[in-house]
N, C-alpha and C positions, 0 to 999 in steps of 0.2 A: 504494500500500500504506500502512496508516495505521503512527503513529509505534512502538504496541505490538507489529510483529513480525507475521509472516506468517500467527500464529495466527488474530489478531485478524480476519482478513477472509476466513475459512474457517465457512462456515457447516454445521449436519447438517439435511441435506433433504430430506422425505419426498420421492418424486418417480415417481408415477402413469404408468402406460401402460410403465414401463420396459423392458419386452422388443420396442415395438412398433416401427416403423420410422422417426420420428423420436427417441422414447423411446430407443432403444436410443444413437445420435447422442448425445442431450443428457446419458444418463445416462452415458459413456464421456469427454463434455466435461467434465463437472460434477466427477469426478473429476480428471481431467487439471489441474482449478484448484484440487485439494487439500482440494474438498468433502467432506467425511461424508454417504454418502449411503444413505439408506434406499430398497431400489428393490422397487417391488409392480407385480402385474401379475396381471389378471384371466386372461389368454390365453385367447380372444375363438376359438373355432371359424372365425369369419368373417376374421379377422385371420392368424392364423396355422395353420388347419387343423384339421382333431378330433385330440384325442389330443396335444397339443403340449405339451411338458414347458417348463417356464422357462430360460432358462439359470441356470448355477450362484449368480451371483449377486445373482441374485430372486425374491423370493418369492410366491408364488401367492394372491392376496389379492383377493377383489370388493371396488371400494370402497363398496362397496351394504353391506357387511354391516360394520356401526359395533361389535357386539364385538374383530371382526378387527382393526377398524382401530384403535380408539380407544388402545390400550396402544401403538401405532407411533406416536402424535402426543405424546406425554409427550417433552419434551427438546426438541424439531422447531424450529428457527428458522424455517425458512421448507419449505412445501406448493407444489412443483410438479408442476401438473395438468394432465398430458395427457393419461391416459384416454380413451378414447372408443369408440364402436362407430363406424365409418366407411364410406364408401360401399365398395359392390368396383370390383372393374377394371370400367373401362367394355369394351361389347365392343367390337367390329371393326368400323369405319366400313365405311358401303355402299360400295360403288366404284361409281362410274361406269362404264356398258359405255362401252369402248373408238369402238364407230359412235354413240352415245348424240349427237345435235345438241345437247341441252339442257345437256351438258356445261361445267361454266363454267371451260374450259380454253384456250379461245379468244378471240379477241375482247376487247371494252371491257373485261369482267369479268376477265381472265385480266392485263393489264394494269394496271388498277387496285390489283389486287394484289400487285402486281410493286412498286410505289412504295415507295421505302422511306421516305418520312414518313407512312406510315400515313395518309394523308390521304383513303382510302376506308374507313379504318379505322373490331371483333367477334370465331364459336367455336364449337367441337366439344369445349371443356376444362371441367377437374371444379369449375367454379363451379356448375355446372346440378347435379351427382352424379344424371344419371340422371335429369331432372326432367319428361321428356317424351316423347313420340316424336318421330324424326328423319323428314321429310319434306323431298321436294327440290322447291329456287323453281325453273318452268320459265322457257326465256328463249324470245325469239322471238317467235312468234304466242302473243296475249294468251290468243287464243279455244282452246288447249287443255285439255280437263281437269285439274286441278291432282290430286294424290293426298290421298287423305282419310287424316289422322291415325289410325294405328294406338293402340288403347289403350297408356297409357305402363304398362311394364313395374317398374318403379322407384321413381314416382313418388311416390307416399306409400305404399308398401306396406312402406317400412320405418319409419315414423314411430313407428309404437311400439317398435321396436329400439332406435331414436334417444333417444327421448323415457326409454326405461327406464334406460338404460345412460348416457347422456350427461345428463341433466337429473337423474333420481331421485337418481343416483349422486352429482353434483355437490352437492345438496342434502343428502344425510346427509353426506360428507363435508364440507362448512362447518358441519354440524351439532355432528359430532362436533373440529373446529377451534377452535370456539364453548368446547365442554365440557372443552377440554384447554388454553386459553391459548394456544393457535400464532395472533398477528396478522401474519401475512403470508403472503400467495398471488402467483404467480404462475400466473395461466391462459392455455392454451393455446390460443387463439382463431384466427379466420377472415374475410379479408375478406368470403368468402361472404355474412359477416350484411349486408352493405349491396344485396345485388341489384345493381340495374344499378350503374355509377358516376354522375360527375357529369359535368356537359358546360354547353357557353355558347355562344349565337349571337351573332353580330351585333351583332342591334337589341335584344337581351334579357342580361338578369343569369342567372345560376345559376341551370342546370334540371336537375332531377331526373325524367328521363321516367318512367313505368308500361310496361305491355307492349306490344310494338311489335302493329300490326296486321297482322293474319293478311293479310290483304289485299295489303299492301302486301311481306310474304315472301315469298308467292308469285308477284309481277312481280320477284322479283331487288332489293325496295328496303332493304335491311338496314340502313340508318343512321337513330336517331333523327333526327323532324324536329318543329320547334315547331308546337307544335297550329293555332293561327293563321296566322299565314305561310306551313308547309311550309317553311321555310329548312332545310339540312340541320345540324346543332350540330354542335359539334366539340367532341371530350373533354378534359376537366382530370382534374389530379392530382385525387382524392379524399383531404378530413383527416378528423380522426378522429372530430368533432364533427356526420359528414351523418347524415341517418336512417338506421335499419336496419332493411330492407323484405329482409329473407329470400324467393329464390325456391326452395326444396328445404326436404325434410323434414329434412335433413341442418344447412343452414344454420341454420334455425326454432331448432334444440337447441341450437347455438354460442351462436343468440341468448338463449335462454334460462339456458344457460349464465352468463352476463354479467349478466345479469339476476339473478340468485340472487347470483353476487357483491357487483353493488353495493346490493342490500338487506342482507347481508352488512357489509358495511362501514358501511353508515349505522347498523346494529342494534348493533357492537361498537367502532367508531371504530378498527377494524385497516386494514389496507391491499391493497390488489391492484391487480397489474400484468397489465395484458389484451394479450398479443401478437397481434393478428391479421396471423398468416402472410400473404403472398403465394401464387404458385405455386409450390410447392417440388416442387423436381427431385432430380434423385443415386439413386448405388446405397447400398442399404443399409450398415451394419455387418453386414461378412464372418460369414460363419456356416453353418452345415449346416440353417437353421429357412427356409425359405420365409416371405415376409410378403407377403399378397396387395395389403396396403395401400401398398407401394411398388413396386407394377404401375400405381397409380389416376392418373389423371388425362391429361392431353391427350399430354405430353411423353413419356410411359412407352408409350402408344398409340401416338405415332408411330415409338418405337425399336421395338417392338415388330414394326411393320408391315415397319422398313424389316430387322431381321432375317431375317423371313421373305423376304426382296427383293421387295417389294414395295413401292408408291410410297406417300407416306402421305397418307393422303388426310385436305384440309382443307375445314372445312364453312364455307357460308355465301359470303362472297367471298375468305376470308384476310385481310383485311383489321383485323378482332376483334383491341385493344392489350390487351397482360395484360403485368405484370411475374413474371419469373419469378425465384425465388431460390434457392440452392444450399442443400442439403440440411444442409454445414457452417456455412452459416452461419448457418440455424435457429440451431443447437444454439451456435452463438455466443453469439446476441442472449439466448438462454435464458440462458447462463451468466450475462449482462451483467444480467439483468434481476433474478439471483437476487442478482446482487454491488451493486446498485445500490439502494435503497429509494428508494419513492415514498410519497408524500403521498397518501393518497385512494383512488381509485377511477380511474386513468389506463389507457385505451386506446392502445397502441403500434401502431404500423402496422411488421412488420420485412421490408422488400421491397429489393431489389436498384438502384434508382431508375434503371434503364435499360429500359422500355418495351420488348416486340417486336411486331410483329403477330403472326400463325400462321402466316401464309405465311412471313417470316421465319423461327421458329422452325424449321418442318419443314424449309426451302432449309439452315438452317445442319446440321443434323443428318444429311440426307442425302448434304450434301456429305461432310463426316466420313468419312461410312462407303463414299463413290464410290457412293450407291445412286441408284435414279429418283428427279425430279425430283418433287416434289410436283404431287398434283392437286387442284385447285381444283374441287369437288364441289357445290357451290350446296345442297346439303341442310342444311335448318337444323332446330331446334326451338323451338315458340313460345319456350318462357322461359329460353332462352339471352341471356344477359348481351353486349351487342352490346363493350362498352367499359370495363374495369375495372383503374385505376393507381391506387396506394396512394401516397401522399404520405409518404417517410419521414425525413422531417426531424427528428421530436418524438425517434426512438430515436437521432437523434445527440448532441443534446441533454439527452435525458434518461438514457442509456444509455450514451451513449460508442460509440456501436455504428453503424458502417457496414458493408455486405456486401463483403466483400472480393472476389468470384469473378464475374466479369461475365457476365452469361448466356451472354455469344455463345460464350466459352472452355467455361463448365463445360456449357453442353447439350453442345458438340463431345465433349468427353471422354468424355460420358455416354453420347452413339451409339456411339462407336470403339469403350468398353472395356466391352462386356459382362461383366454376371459371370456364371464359370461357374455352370453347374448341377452341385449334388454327383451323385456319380456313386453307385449306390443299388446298381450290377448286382455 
C-alpha cells in the first residue's frame, strides 16, 4: 500500500462484460479491493438467455455504441475489458459403443494415457470452441474405412458474431478511450491466440508445428512429429513473445483484439495489460441468471457428463497437457493487473503453472464425484491443439500474482459441489 493511505491505491474502473461469468468474479473482486467500479454489460442473448435483465448493479450498455459509452469514460482510471460474445457449450462427446474394438480403452493407447508425465501427451477442450468436426482414429487393421468428416457445425459460422461484438466493439471503445483521456487498459485475452503451443526435439531447437496430418489421426498418431526425422517433440512451457497462429473464429477476434490494443498504445503512448487466460474452471457467482458461458469448455463437459452418471469421455488418446486455472483466481490476477501498471503494450500469461493431461483431469473429477472411470474415445478433430502450457512467470513478476488453487483440489471441488439449479416451479 503506498505511503498516502488506502485511498491512494483505489482506482474507478470502467469494467466491460460485468454481468458475464468471469465478469461477474472480477467485478465482485474488484470491489472487495475497495475499487470504484463502473460495471456495463451488453447481456449477450447467447450468454445469458433472451430477455435477461442485469443485475442490480449494472448497467445495460453495448460497448459498440460510443454515445452510451463515452460520458462513463470521463473520471475512468483505468478500462477493464472483458466483453465479449463467446463460444456456447460444447455439446456431448460421442461415446464409444461399449463392443466398439476400435475403442481406445484398451491396450497401448489406454495405457499410454494412464502415465502421469504426460509423456504420450493433447483434446476435446475449448481451445478449438467448436473449430471442426469430431471424427474417431481407428486402431487395428490399417485397411478399415476411416469416417469422413462431417461438415463442422461451428466452425466459422460464428465469425461474424465474433468479429462484431468482440473486434468492432473493442475498437470504438479505445476509440472513445482515445477521446476521453483514460490511458490505461486492461484486456481480457486468451491463450487460444497462439494455436498449437510450443515443443522441442532432440536433435532440433524450438518448433512451432502447423496442423497435424489427417493421415496420421486416423492410425491413432496424435503427437506432433519433426517434418524431417518423424522424431516424436515433446512440449514446453509456451512465453508470451511465440507467434499467434489463431485456430477458431473465436481465437482470430482475441487476436484481433490485441491487435487494436497495441496500435492503440503506439497511437496514444497509454498502456495495456493483455491477460491471456489459461483454462478457467469454477462455478459461477451465485445467482438466479443462468450463464451458458460457464457450461463452455472441456472441464464443465466433463462434470456435466459425469452428473448425468455417465463416464466422460476423453478425445484423442488423453494424453492432450492444458493448464487449467481457477475461476478465482482469474479475477485475482484481474485485480492485480488493475492494481499494478505496466509500461507498454505487455502480454501476461495468468495460468495455474501445474500442467494436467485430460485423462488426468477427467480421472480426478470422476473420482470426486465416485463416478465411471473415464473413456479414452480416440475421436479427434483436425484442429484441435495437441499440447498447450502457458509459461507464467512474467504475472509473478510483473503482477505479484500466483494462482493460489491447484487444479487437482479446485476441478475436485468443482465435480463434488454442483450448483443448484433455481427452482422456477
Amino acid at each position: 500500500m503506498s505511503p498516502a493511505g488506502p485511498e491512494a491505491d483505489r482506482s474507478r474502473v470502467l469494467l466491460t462484460g460485468a454481468a458475464g461469468y468471469i465478469g461477474s468474479h472480477v467485478h465482485r473482486a474488484l470491489r472487495a479491493a475497495g475499487h470504484e467500479v463502473i460495471a456495463i454489460d451488453a447481456m449477450l442473448d447467447t450468454v445469458h438467455g433472451p430477455n435477461a435483465e442485469p443485475p442490480q448493479d449494472v448497467s445495460r450498455i453495448d460497448i459498440r455504441d460510443p454515445d452510451a459509452l463515452e460520458p462513463l469514460l470521463r473520471g475512468i482510471d483505468v478500462v477493464c475489458h472483458l466483453a465479449a460474445a463467446v463460444p456456447l457449450p460444447d455439446p456431448p462427446a460421442p461415446a464409444a459403443p461399449a463392443d466398439d474394438p476400435d475403442r481406445l480403452v484398451t491396450g497401448e493407447s489406454k495405457r499410454v494415457a494412464d502415465r502421469p508425465d504426460g509423456a504420450a501427451a493433447g483434446r476435446s477442450d475449448d481451445i478449438g470452441h467448436g473449430a471442426g468436426p469430431c471424427v474417431r482414429a481407428p486402431m487395428g487393421d490399417s485397411s478399415r474405412s476411416t469416417p469422413t468428416p462431417r461438415p463442422a457445425t461451428t466452425g466459422m459460422q460464428r465469425a461474424a458474431v465474433y468479429a462484431t461484438h468482440n473486434d468492432a466493439g473493442t475498437a470504438v471503445l479505445l476509440a472513445a478511450m482515445e477521446r476521453t483521456g483514460v490511458r490505461r487498459l486492461v484486456l481480457a485475452s486468451s491463450v487460444a491466440v497462439y494455436g498449437e503451443g510450443r515443443y522441442r526435439g532432440v536433435r532440433s531447437g524450438p518448433f512451432y508445428p502447423g496442423l497435424r496430418r489427417r493421415g496420421d489421426l486416423d492410425r491413432g498418431l496424435f503427437d506432433h512429429r519433426a517434418p524431417r526425422t518423424g522424431e516424436v517433440l515433446t512440449w514446453e512451457p509456451i512465453l508470451e513473445d511465440a507467434l499467434l497462429r489463431p485456430r477458431s473464429a473465436y481465437a482470430a477476434s482475441k487476436v484481433a483484439q490485441e491487435h487494436y490494443a497495441l496500435a492503440w498504445v503506439a497511437n496514444t503512448g497509454a498502456t495495456a495489460t493483455v491477460l491471456r487466460y489459461a483454462h478457467v474452471y469454477g462455478h459461477p457467482v451465485a445467482s438466479d441468471r443462468p450463464l451458458r458461458s460457464a457450461e463452455s469448455g472441456v472441464a464443465a463437459r466433463f462434470r456435466a457428463e459425469l452428473t448425468a452418471g455417465r463416464a466422460p469421455q476423453v478425445f484423442e488418446d488423453g494424453g492432450q497437457v492444458r493448464d487449467f486455472v481457477h475461476v478465482r483466481d482469474i479475477a485475482a490476477a484481474t485485480v492485480a493487473a488493475v492494481a499494478h501498471p505496466v509500461a507498454g503494450f505487455v502480454p501476461i500469461h495468468i495460468a495455474s503453472g501445474r500442467p494436467l493431461t485430460l485423462w488426468e483431469v477427467a480421472s480426478i473429477m470422476a473420482k470426486a464425484v465416485g463416478g465411471p472411470d473415464p473413456i479414452v474415445t480416440g475421436h479427434y478433430r483436425p484442429t484441435d491443439i495437441r499440447h498447450l502450457v502457458a509459461q507464467p512467470e512474467r504475472a509473478r513478476h510483473a503482477l505479484d500474482f500466483t494462482a493460489r488453487i491447484p487444479p487437482a483440489k479446485g476441478l475436485s471441488d468443482y465435480a463434488a459441489h454442483p450448483i443448484p439449479r433455481p427452482d422456477h416451479t
